[in-house]
BAKE-888039 format. One line per 5 residues: number of its first residue (from 1); their letters; for each residue y, z, x of C-alpha. Coordinates in steps of 0.2 Angstrom, whole numbers, padded with zeros to 4 digits, always signed. Each point is the difference from the previous one (the first is absolute). Layout:
BEGIN
NUM) A) Y,Z,X ~ ...
END
This chain:
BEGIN
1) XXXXX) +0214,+0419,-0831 ~ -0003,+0017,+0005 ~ +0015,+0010,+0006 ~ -0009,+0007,+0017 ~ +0000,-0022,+0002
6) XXXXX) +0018,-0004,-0005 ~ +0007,+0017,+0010 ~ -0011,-0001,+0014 ~ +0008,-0017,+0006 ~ +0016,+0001,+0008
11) XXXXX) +0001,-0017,-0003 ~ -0001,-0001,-0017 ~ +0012,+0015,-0005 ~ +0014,-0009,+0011 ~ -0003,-0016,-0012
16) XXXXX) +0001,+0008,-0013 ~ +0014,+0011,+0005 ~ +0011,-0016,+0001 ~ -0006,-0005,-0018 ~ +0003,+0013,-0010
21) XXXXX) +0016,+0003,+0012 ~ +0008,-0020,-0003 ~ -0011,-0003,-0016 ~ -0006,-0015,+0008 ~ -0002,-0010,+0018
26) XXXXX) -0009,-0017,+0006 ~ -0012,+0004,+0015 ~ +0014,-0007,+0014 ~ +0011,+0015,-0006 ~ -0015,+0012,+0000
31) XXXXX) -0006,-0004,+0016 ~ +0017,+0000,+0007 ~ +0004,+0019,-0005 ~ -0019,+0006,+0003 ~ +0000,-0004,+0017
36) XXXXX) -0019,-0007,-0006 ~ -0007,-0017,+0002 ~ -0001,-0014,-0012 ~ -0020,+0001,-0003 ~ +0001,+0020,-0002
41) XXXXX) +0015,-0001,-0013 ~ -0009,-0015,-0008 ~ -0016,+0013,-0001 ~ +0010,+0015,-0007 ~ +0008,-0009,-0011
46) XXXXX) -0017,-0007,-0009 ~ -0007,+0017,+0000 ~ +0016,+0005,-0010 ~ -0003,-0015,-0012 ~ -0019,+0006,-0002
51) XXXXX) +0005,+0016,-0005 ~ +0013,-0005,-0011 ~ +0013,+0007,+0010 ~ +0009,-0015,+0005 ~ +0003,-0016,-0011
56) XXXXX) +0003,-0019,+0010 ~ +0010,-0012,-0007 ~ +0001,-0017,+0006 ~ +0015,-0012,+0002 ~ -0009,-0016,+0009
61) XXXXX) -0004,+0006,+0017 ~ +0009,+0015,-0003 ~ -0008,+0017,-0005 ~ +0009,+0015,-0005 ~ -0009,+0017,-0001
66) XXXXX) +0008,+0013,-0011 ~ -0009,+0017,-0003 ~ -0007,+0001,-0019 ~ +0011,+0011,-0009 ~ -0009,+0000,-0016
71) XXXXX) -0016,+0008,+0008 ~ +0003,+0020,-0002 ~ -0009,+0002,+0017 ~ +0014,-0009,+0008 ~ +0013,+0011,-0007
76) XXXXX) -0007,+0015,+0005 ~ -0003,-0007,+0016 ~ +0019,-0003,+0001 ~ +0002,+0017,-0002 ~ -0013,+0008,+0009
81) XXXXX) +0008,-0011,+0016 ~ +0018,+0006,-0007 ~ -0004,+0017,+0002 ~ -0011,+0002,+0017 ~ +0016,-0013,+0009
86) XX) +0014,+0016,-0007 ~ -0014,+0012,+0012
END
């Protein structure tokens, strides 16, 4: 994923905001501090997982979405948000 893509989208940055914030969240949660709906949480969140991003575990119905710490994009991605929230 392009950055212009995943910074572009207010959307997306606020799920991802709450991943790398809380380590990990299930959509309800998501949805509930995003203000967005179900279907557009559901879309970022797969557009995170395409990018390796994000990572989904399941636990039966139950999906948890966590942001993929072992991907060196994500950590500066952390950082990057870190730094423009202090501005």
């Amino acid at each position: 994923m392009k950055v212009e893509k995943l910074l572009s989208s207010k959307g997306k940055v606020k799920v991802l905001k709450i991943l790398l914030r809380d380590g990990q969240a299930n959509i309800s949660r998501i949805v509930r501090e995003t203000g967005l709906n179900h279907k557009r949480v559901e879309k970022h969140l797969e557009e995170l997982k395409s990018a390796n991003i994000a990572v989904e575990r399941r636990y039966g119905k139950l999906r948890i979405y966590e942001a993929n710490l072992n991907n060196p994009k994500v950590l500066t991605l952390k950082k990057l948000l870190e730094t423009l929230e202090t501005l």
